[in-house]
N, C-alpha and C positions, 0 to 999 in steps of 0.2 A: 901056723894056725890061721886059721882063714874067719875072721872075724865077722858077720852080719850085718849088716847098715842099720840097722834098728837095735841091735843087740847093744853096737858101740854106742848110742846115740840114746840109749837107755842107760848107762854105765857112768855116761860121761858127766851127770851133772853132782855124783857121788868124788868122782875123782877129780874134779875141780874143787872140789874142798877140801880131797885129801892132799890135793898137789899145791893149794894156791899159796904156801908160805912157801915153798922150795921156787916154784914160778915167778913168783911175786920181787925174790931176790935176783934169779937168772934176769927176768926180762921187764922190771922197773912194777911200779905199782898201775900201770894201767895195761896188765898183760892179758887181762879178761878183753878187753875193746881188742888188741891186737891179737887174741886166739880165734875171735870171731865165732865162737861155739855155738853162739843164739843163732847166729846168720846161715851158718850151717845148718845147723836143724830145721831153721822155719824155710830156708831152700829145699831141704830133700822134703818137707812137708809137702811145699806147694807142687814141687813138682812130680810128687805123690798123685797129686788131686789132679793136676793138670795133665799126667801120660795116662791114667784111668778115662777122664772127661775125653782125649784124643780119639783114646781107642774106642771108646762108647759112637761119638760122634763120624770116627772113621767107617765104622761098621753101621751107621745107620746111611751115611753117602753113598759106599761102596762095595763088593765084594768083601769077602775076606781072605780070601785066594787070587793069586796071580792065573788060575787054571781056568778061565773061562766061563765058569759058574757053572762047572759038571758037579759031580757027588763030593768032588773034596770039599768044595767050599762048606759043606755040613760041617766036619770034619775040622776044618780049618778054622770055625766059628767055635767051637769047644773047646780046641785046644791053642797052645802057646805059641799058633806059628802065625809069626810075622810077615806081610808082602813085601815086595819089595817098593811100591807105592806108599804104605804104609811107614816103612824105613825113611822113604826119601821124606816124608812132610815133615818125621820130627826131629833128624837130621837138618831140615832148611830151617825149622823153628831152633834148633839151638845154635845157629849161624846166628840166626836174627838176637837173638837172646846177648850173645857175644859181642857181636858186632853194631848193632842197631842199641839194645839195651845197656851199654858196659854196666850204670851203676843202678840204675833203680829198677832190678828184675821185680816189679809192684806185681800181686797176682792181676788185677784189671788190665794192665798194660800188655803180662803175656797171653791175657785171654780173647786180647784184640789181636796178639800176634798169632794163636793158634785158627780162627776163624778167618785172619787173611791168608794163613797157611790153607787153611780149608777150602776157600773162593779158589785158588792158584791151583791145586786139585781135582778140582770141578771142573775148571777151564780145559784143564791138561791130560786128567787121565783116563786113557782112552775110554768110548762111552760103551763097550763092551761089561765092562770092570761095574759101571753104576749100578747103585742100588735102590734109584730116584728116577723117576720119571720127571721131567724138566716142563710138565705141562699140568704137576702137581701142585690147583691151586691150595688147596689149606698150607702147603711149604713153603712153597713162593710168591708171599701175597703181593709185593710189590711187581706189579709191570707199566709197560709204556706199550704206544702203538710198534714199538720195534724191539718188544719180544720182554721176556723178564729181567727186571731189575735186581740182579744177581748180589752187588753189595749192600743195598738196600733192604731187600730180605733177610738175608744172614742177620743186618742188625737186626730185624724187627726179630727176628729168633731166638738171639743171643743178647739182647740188649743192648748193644754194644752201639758205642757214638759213628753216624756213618764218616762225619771227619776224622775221627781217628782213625776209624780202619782206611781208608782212602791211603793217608800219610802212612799209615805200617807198614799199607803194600805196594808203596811206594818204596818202601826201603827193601821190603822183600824182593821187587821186582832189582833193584838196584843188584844186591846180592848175590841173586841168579845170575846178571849176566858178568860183575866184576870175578865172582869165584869158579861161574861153572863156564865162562864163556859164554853163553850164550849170547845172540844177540837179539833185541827189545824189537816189537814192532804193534802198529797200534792195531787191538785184534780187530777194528771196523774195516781194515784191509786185506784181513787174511782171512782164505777161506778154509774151513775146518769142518769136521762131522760137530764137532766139541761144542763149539758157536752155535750151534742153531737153535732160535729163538730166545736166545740170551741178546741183552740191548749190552753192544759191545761198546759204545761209548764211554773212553777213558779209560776203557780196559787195554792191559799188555801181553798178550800174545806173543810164546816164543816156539818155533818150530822145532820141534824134533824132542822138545824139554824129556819128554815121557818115554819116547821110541826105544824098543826093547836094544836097540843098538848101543844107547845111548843111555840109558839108567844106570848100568852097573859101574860105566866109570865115573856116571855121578856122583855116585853112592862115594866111590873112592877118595873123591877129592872133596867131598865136605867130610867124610873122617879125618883126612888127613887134614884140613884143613880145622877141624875140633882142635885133633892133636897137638898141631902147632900154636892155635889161640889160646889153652888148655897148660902148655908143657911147663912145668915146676911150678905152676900154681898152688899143686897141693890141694885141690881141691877132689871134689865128689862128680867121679865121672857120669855125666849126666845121660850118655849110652846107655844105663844100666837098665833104664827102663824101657828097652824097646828088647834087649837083649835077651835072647830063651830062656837063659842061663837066671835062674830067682834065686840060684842057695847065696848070692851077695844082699838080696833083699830082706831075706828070711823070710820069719815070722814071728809074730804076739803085737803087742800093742807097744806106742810109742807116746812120751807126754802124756800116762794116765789114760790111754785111750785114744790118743789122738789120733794114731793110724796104725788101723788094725791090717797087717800085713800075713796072710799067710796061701803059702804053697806056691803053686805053679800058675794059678788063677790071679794072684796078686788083689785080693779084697779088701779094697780102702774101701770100706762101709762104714766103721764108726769114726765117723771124727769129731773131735774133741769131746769125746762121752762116751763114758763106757754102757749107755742105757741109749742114746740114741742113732739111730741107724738110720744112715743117708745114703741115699742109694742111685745119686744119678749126677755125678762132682758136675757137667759140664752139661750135656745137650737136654732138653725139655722132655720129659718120663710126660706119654702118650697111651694111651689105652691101649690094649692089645686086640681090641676090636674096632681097630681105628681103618686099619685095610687089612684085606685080602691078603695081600702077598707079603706081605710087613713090613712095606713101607709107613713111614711114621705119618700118621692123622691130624686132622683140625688144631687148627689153629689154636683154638678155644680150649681144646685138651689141657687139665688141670698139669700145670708143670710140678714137679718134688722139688722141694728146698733142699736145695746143694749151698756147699763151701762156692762155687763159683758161680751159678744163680742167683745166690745171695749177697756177695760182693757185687754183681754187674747191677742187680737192681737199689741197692745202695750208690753206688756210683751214678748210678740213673738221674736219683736223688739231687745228689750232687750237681748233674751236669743243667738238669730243669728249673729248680729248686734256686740253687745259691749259683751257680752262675752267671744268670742274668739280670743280679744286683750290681748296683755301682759299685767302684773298689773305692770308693770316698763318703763322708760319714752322710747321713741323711738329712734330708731340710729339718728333721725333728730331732735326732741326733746333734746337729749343730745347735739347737735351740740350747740341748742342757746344755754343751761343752762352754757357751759362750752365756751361760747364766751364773756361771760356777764365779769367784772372786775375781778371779781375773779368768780370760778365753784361753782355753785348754788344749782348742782345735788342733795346732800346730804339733803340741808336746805328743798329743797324741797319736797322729798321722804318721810321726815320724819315730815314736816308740816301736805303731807297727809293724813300720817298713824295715826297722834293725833288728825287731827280733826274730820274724818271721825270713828274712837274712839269713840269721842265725841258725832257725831249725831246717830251712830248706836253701843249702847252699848252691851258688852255682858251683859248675865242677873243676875239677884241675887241681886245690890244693885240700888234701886233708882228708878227703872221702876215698875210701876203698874204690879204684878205678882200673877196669879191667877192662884196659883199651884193645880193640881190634883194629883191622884194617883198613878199615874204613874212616874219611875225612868225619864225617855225620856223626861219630855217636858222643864226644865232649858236647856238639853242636842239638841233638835232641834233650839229653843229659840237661841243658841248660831251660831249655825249650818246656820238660818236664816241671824242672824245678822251680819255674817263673808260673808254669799253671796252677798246682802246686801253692805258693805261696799268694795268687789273686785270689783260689776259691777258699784258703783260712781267712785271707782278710777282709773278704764277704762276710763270710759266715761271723766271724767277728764282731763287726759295725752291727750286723741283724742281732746276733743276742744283747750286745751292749744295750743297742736303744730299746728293747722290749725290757732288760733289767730296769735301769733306767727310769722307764715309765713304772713300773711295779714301785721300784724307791721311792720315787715322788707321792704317789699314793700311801704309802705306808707314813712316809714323816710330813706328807700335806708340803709338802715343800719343791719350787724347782729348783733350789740350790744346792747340787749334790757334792760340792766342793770337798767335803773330806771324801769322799768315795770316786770321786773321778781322776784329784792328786793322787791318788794313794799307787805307787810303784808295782808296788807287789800284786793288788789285786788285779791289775791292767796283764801283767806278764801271763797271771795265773789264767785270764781269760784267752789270751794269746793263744796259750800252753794248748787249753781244752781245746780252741778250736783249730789247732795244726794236730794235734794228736786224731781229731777227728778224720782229718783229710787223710792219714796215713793209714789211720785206721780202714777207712774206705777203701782204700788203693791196697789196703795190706800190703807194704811197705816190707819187705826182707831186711835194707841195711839201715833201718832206720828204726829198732822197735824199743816198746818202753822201757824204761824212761828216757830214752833219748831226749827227748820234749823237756825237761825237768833239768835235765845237765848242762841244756844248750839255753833256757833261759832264765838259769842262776836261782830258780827257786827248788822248793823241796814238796817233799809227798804230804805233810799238814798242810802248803798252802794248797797248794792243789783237792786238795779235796774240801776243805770251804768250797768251790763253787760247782762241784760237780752238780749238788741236788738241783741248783738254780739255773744252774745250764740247762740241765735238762725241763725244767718245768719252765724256762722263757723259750722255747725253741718247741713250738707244736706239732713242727713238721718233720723232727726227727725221726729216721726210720728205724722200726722196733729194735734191727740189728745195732747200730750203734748208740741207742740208751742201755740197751746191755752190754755193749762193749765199756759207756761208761759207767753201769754200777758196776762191774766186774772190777773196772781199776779201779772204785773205791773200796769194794771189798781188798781187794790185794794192797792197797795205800794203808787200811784200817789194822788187818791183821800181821802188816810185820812193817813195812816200810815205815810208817810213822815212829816205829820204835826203835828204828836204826842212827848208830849213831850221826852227828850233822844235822837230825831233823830239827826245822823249827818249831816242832811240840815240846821242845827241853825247853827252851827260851819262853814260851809261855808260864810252864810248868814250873819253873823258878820263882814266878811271881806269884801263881795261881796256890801252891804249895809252899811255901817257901821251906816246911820241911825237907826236902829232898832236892834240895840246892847241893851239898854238901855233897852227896851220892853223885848229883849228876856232872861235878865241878870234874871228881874224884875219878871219872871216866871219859871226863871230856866229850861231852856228847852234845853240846851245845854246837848251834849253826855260826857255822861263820859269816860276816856280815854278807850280804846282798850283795855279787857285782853291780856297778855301778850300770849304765846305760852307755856312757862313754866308756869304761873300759870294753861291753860286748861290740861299740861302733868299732873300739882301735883295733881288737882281736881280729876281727870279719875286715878291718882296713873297708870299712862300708863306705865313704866318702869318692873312696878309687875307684868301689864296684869291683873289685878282687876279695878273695876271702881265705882264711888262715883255720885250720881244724878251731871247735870251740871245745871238745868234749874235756882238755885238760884243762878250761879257764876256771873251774872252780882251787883246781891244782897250785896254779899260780897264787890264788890269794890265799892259803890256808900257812897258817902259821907253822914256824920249823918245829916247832916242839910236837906235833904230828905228825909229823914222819912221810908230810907229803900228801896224806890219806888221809880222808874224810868219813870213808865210807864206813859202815861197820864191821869189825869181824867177822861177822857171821852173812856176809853180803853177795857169796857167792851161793850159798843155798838160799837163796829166797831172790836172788836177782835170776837166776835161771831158771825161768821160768815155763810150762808149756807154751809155745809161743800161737798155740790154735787157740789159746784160752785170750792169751794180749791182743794178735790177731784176726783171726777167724769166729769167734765168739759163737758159734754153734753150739748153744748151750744145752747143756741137759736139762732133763724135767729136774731134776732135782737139785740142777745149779739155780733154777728159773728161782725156785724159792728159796732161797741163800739171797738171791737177791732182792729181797721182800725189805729192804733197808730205804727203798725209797715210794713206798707205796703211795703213790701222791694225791689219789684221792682222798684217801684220810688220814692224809699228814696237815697241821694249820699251816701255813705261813711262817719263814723263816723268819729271824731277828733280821734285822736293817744288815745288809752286807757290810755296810762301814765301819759298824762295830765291831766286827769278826774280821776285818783289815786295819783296824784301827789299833795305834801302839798300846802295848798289854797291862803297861800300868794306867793306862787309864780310864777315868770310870765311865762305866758304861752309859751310854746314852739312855738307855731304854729305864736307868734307874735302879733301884734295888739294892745300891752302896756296893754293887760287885765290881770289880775291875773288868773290864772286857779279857783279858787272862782268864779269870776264874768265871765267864761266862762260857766263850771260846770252851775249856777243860771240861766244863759242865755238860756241855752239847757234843764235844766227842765222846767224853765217856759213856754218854747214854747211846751213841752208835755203836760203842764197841759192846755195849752190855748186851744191846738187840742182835749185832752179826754172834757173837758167843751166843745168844739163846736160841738161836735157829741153828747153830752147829752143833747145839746140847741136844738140840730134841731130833736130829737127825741122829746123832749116837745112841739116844735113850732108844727112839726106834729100833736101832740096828740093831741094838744088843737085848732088846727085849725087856728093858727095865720098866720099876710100876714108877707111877709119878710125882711119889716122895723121893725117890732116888735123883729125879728130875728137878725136883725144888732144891734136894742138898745141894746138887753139883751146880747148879745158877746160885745158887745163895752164896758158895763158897769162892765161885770165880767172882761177884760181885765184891764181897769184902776183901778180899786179895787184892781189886782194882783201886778200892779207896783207902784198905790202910797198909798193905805190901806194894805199894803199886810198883817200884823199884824193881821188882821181880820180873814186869816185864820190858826192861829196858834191856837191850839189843836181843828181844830173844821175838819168837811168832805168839801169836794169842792160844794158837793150838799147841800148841807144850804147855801151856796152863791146863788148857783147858782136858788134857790126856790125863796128867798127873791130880787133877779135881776128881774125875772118875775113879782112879785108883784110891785115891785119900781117901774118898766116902764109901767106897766099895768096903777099905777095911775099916772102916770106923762100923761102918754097920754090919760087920761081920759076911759081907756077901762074896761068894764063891767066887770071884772075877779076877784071872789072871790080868797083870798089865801085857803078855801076848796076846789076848783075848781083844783086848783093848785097840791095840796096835793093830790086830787081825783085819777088824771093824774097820778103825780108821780107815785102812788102806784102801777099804775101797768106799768111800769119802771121795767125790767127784773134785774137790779142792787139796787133795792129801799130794803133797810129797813128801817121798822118804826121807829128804834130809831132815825134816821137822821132827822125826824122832830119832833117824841119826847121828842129830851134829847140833846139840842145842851150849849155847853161848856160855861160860861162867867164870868168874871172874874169884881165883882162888883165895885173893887177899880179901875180899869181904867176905868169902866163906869161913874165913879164920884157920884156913887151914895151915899148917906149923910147917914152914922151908919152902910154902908154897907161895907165888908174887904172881905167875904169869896169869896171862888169860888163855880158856884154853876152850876145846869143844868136844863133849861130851854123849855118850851116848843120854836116851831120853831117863832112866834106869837111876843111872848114874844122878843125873840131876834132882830126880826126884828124892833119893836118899841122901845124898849131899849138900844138898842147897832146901828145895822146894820145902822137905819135914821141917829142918827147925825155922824156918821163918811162917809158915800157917800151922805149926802146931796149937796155937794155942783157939785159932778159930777152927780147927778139927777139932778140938776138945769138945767145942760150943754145940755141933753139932753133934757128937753122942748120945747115947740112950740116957734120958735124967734121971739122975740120980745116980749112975754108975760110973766110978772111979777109971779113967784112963790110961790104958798103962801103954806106957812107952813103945813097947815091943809089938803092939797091935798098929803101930803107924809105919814103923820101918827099924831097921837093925841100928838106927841112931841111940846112942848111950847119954850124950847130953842135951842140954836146952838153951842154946844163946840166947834164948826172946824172953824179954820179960813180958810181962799183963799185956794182953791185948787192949787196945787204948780204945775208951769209945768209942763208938761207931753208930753212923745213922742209919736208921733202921732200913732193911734192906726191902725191895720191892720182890712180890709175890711174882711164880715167873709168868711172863709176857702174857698177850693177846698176839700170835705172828701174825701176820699176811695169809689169808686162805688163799695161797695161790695154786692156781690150777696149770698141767694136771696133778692129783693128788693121790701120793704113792698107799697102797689099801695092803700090802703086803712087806711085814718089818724083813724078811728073808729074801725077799727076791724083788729085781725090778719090776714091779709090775703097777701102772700109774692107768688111771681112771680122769676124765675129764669129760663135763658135763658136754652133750651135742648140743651144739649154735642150733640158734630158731633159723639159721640160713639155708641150713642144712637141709 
């Protein structure tokens, strides 16, 4: 059977939940890190977006026929034949990939490598083949008195840093002559048709690179040369995308949409949304009345927002932006750390340097290391991860002291001593701004939560400082404030209610009813690695470093079995990774994300108090403990992400807007007096089985497939969340039954969900008429006594008008007002 690369990779994160207890005993409890299944998929993602963006950008250079630009080339442009020019670039790009890259194939990095592949191209293949006039200036706006500035331009095209591409094609150049032979020469020496009017300074020039004599056993020996860098890796042969042959590509979508694959055309158009369509992964979308002959136009021409247009201009960001800050704290920065009780400066410099250590290691031990043969690539490897870890601890030092200032204003004070000691929130700022770097670079072997694992905190603390991250950093680019409310959505709706998080350890205080429940499941965090245990781990003192991903491993106590994580943590840890990633959000993820609307959001509580120990009392006053402040201000996040995923279903499904008040009304009191129900499970299996409960309470027509139909195509929906929901059969009371197990959505809801909100489905039936049993589910008894008082629940929401705004409950179809720009 001949399986599809999408087909599997759509299968696989079902079968990682049916396999993870038979796995789990073969190959130890951390056999998810060593299957690499995420790294897999977000690889054949990028290089989805990236052999699309090739060929777009190939076919705007060049020919698309080897035949001279007679009638095939028409011909050749429609259909799936490859040149052999065409061959040799993405063949030398995954040379470079192997050998130049081993560990951190970041999209940014290969999109510097596919653009030096591009220059190398330009230089080489014969000028018959072009598809460019080289005296085009809206293309080549860079020149000098000795002709155009060949590297120079490409960046200003592609955004791309011109030091880095310089050093790529450096190594490209390197490549060429260790694998293919060839030998380097500087092109200001050699005379070529190819040079003319190009400013060949610093460029390399190699004779004959291209010469039809000489292609075809090029071609041979970087395959052969794949082959052997390649051989029992076990991995996803990366040929596949040049290759004619599409039935191993398939088709349908991939991650919910993430890459819509189909036929012989191979159309990566929708990524990450099944509603937005991106139509140009890599070169600048140009008017079609830009030239005559079609070559591509003005400078000026509006470019489309691609998966890698939108990373390079993010990186841009990056490179302008937080760069060319010190990597040491600021004259005003030092003011707080040396106002605090005692000077903080020290603790703190040196926090950052070990944990950011920690998430961006050098290479050699512990990281997935797929060495070539080349001296260079532990040696860039390192080079990476050192830039890397300057531009989080930039970005760092910038948000700290703009937080900082904000503190001081709110408590009138510059003594931020509890808020600057405080461990946790220092890590958690770390977290956010290395998670950001990666997220920029879009990072392959490094995705979330890596950030989380490597420095010993959890998904509650992390999401305390997202809102604040984001509103002290003005200069964040759209794409990653959406990459971070995405990860607060995703922290809100299941990880925080996985076991180990430290929302249990509040929640003990804040409730102390449901201490008992949470003792009983062991779901409490285990204490905080220390600072000195993550220095000994990394051996950071030597500047050598040792994996960290199992150090939470080591300190969890044996009566857990090793494991931290939750049951249920292989469906909800595998994630779309264009969603962690890529962040190309839909219109209708845009408003999902309406959870941080910050123009008329007030002013958060004092950060201190929200890092501050749970029992005690809050600053701000009120007799509450900072626990039951902290629980007070999640829960109203999770009521609002659930009331924009209610009124996206009430849409979907066409309900009127009392059906829309039951099912908010009912997931509200489930939160404050079931709340137990959602411990290790996602908020959306609540919130599925609230529609069905009120559906029959109020006698309406609505199958739970109906339900589920809808869901599915829910821009946040994966299958496992009605496949494989958590339950725990000894509090179900159920008779010879002890384990814990995972259930279809169906099953939970008649099992578990009826008797524990029976009796608030009661509250909301028709008054005055008696509820019988059989109208809720085929349940025969009633373990729950009286529903206990409860505070009266709130009317549902005001959302976020966020635009654009979908004007049709059946079909994508999204309306947004036109800018006065326009």
């Amino acid at each position: 059977m001949k399986l599809n690369i999408v087909d599997f990779f759509k299968e696989l994160p079902q079968f990682l939940v049916k396999s993870g207890p038979i796995l789990s005993n073969i190959y130890g409890a951390d056999w998810e890190n060593r299957l690499e299944a995420k790294e897999l998929q977000a690889n054949f993602v990028h290089l989805s977006i990236l052999s699309k963006s090739y060929k777009r950008i190939y076919r705007e250079f060049f020919l698309p026929s080897d035949a001279n630009g007679d009638k095939q080339s028409a011909a050749a442009s429609t259909s799936g034949y490859i040149s052999d020019y065409h061959r040799f670039g993405w063949l030398l790009f995954l040379a470079l990939r192997i050998h130049a890259f081993s560990r951190f194939k970041d999209l940014v990095t290969c999109t510097n490598g596919l653009v030096s592949i591009l220059a190398i191209l330009i230089i080489h293949v014969p000028v018959r083949f072009r598809n460019f006039n080289i005296h085009d200036s809206s293309r080549f706006v860079k020149k000098s008195n000795k002709g155009v500035d060949l590297i120079a331009s490409l960046c200003s095209i592609y955004d791309t840093s011109e030091d880095d591409l310089r050093k790529i094609m450096e190594k490209t150049n390197t490549l060429i002559a260790d694998i293919l032979k060839k030998k380097p020469c500087e092109a200001s020496e050699c005379k070529s048709e190819n040079l003319e009017n190009i400013d060949t300074d610093g460029l390399i020039y190699f004779e004959n690179l291209m010469d039809d004599s000489s292609l075809s056993s090029s071609l041979n020996i970087l395959e052969k040369d794949y082959d052997n860098a390649t051989r029992n890796k076990g991995e996803l042969d990366e040929r596949v995308f040049i290759n004619e042959d599409d039935s191993l590509l398939g088709s349908g979508s991939l991650s919910g949409g993430a890459v819509n694959i189909t036929g012989a055309k191979r159309k990566f158009d929708s990524l990450a949304s099944p509603v937005k369509t991106i139509t140009s992964p890599l070169s600048p979308h140009r008017s079609s009345a830009s030239h005559p002959n079609g070559i591509a136009g003005g400078a000026t021409s509006k470019m489309v927002v691609t998966p890698v247009s939108t990373a390079m201009t993010t990186a841009k960001w990056l490179r302008t932006v937080i760069c060319p800050l010190p990597s040491k704290p600021s004259a005003e920065l030092e003011r707080f750390l040396k106002s605090c009780d005692k000077d903080v400066t020290t603790d703190v410099m040196r926090r950052a340097h070990i944990i950011l250590e920690a998430i961006f290691p050098s290479s050699g031990l512990g990281e997935r290391c797929v060495t070539g043969s080349l001296q260079g690539a532990n040696l860039m490897d390192n080079i990476w991860a050192e830039q890397r870890r300057l531009e989080a601890l930039k970005l760092y030092y910038r948000v700290l002291e703009a937080m900082c200032t904000a503190e001081a204003q709110v408590l009138h004070a510059k003594n931020l001593t509890s808020l600057l000691t405080n461990e946790r929130f220092h890590r958690c700022m770390l977290a956010c701004s290395a998670e950001l770097v990666l997220a920029t670079h879009k990072t392959v072997t490094m995705l979330f939560p890596a950030v989380l694992e490597r420095t010993g905190i959890t998904a509650f603390d992390l999401s305390k400082v997202i809102e604040s991250f984001i509103r002290h950093e003005e200069s964040l680019p759209r794409e990653l404030r959406r990459h971070l409310n995405s990860l607060e959505e995703r922290l809100l709706e299941s990880m925080v209610w996985e076991k180990g998080s430290s929302m249990y350890n509040s929640l003990t205080v804040a409730r102390p009813v449901l201490s008992a429940e949470i003792n009983r499941l062991g779901l409490l965090a285990d204490p905080m690695p220390s600072l000195d245990a993550i220095a000994t781990h990394i051996n950071f003192s030597s500047g050598g470093l040792s994996p960290v991903h199992s150090l939470h491993k080591h300190e969890t106590s044996p009566g857990q079995n090793g494991d931290i994580r939750s049951p249920k943590r292989p469906c909800t840890d595998y994630r779309s990774v264009l969603v962690e990633r890529n962040n190309f959000t839909s219109p209708v993820k845009d408003r999902l994300l309406g959870l941080n609307n910050l123009k008329s959001k007030p002013l958060p509580p004092p950060l201190q108090s929200a890092f501050a120990s749970p029992t005690r009392p809050n600053p701000g006053g009120g007799g509450e403990t900072c626990a039951e402040t902290g629980i007070n201000i999640f829960f109203c996040k999770i009521n609002k992400l659930a009331a924009v995923r209610i009124n996206a279903m009430v849409e979907r499904l066409q309900l009127s807007q009392q059906i829309r008040e039951s099912v908010y009304c009912l997931f509200q009191q489930i939160l404050n007096q079931r709340t137990s129900l959602f411990f290790n499970r996602h908020i959306d299996q609540i919130i599925l089985c609230c529609f069905y409960g009120v559906a029959k309470i109020s006698q309406l027509n609505l199958t739970f497939r109906e339900i589920i139909y809808n869901y599915r195509k829910q821009p946040q929906c994966k299958p496992q969340v009605f496949r494989s929901v958590f339950v725990d059969w000894a509090s179900a009371r159920q008779s010879g039954r002890s384990e814990q197990d995972h259930v279809d959505i169906i099953t939970f809801y008649n099992k578990i969900f009826v008797p524990a909100v029976k009796p608030l489905l009661v509250e909301l039936g028709p008054a005055g008429t008696a509820m019988k049993t059989n109208r809720v589910s085929e349940v025969n008894h009633n373990n729950d006594g009286p529903c206990p008082g409860s505070p009266k629940v709130s009317v549902f929401p005001a959302l976020p008008d966020m635009s654009p705004k979908k004007v049709s409950a059946t079909h994508n179809v999204y309306v947004s007002p036109l800018r006065t720009s326009k």
